[in-house]
N, C-alpha and C positions, 0 to 999 in steps of 0.2 A: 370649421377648421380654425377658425381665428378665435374662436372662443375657446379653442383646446391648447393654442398656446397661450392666450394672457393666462389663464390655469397654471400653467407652466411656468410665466413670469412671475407671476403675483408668489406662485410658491417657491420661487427661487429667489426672492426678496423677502421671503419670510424665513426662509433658514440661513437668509447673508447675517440676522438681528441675531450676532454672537453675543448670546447673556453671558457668557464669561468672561470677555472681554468689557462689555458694559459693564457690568457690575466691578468689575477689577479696578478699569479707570476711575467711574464716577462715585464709587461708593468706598472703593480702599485706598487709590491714586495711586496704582499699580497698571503695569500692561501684564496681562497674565503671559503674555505670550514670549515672556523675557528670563522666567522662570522657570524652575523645574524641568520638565518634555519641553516645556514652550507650547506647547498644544493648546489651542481653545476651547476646552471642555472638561465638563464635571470631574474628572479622574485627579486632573491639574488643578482645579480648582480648591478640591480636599487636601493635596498637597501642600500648596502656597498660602491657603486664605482660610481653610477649616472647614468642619463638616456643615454649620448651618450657610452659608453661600452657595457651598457643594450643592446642597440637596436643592437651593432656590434655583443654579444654573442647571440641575438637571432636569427639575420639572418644567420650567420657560423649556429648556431645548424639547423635552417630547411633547408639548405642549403645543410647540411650533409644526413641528409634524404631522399631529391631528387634525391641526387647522389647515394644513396645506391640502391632505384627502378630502376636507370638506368643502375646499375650495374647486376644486378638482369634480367632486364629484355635482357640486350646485352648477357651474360654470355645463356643467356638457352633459347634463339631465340626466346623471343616474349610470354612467357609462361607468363603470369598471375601469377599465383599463386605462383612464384618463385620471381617474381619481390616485390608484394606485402608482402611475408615473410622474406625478402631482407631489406625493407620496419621495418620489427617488430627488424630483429637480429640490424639492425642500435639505434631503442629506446634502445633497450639491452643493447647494448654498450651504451651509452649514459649514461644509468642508471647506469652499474657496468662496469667503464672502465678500463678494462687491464693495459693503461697505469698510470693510477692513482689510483692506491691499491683498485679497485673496490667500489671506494666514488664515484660517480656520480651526476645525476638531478633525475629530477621526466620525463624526455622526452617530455614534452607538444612541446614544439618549434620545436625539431625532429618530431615529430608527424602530425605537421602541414604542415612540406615537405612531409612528405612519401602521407599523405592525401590528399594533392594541388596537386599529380600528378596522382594518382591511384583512386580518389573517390570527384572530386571539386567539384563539387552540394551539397551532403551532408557535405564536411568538410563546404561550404558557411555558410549553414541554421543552423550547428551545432552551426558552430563560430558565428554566427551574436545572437543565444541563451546567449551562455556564455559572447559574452561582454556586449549584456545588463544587465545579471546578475555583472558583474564587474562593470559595472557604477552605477547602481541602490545598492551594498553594499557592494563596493571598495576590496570582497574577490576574489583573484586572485584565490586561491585556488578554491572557488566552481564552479570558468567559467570553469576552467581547469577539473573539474569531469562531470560537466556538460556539454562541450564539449566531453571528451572521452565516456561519459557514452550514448550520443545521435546517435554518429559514428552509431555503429552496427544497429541501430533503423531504423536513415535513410536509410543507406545500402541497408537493407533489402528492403525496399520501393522504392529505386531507381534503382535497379539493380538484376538479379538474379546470383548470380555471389556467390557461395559457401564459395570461396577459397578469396574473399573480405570481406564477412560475417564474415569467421574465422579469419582472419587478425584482422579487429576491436576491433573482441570480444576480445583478446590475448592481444590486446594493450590496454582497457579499463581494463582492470584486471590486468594489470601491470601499468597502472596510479594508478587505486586505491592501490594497493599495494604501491604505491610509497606515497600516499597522506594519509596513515592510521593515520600518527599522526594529518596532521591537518585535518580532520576529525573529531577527538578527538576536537581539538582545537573548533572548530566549533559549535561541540557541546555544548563545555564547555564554549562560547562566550570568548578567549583567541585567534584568532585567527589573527593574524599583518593583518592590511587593505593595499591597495595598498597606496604607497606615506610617507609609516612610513619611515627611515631613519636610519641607524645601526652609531653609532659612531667605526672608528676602531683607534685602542693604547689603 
């Protein structure tokens, strides 16, 4: 048991290392999270700072997700359902990070590591969903609900695996959690299309 939570910690300290916010401070002398959404993550990041930072904060972010499953799953010999929770406490972090007064992202790019390693068939069919929805009406945001929101769907259909199920379901509920204002926005056609452009000073 004690080894299924440092698992837990260690990967909730790997998704607290917000690359957007790193790289904003130290590389552009920005807080990304002052700008645009204010969000800590890739979407904001092509906003404020351009596409090649974007694409660097979105690989570090799913990057950090992978390595939280691997932690997870070395940490508790091979157990599923440790690695995949491993997997959720990484979005966590990611979302409300310790080391940055608990301002975070929305987790989509985390989410998309933890899911490339523990569920690829359904993260495929989810993702290849959401970007059509992204091409066809440039809302980053609705691929992002519509990806988390199809997870647990596929899951189910692709695997009988309980403790994969609950994983999804945990981390769609914590997207939308994270996405409730632009939701709102969404509805209230307010909502920045991909390629809009933040002026910062």
């Amino acid at each position: 048991m004690k080894t299924v939570w440092m698992a837990f910690v260690i990967s909730y300290l790997l998704g607290s290392l917000s690359f957007s916010t790193i790289i904003g401070k130290y590389v552009y002398g920005i807080d990304i999270r002052r700008y645009g959404s204010g969000n800590a993550g890739a979407t904001n990041t092509l906003r404020v700072l351009g596409a090649k930072p974007a694409a660097a904060v979105f690989l570090l972010d799913m990057l950090k997700g992978m390595l939280a499953v691997g932690v997870g799953w070395m940490l508790s010999g091979g157990d599923e359902a440790v690695a995949v929770f491993s997997g959720v406490f990484a979005v966590i972090g990611h979302n409300w990070p310790l080391f940055f007064r608990f301002r975070g992202g929305k987790g989509i790019a985390t989410t998309i590591g933890v899911v490339a390693v523990v569920a690829l068939p359904p993260a495929v069919v989810a993702g290849a969903v959401a970007l059509l929805a992204i091409a066809v009406t440039r809302y980053v945001s609705l691929g992002s609900l519509l990806f988390t929101g199809l997870l647990p769907v596929f899951v189910l259909l692709w695997y009988d695996s309980p403790s994969l199920l609950a994983g999804t379901v945990v981390i769609a509920v914590l997207a939308y959690w994270r996405h409730r204002q632009n939701i709102a926005n969404l509805l209230q056609g307010r909502e920045r299309k991909l390629g809009e452009r933040v002026k910062v000073g």
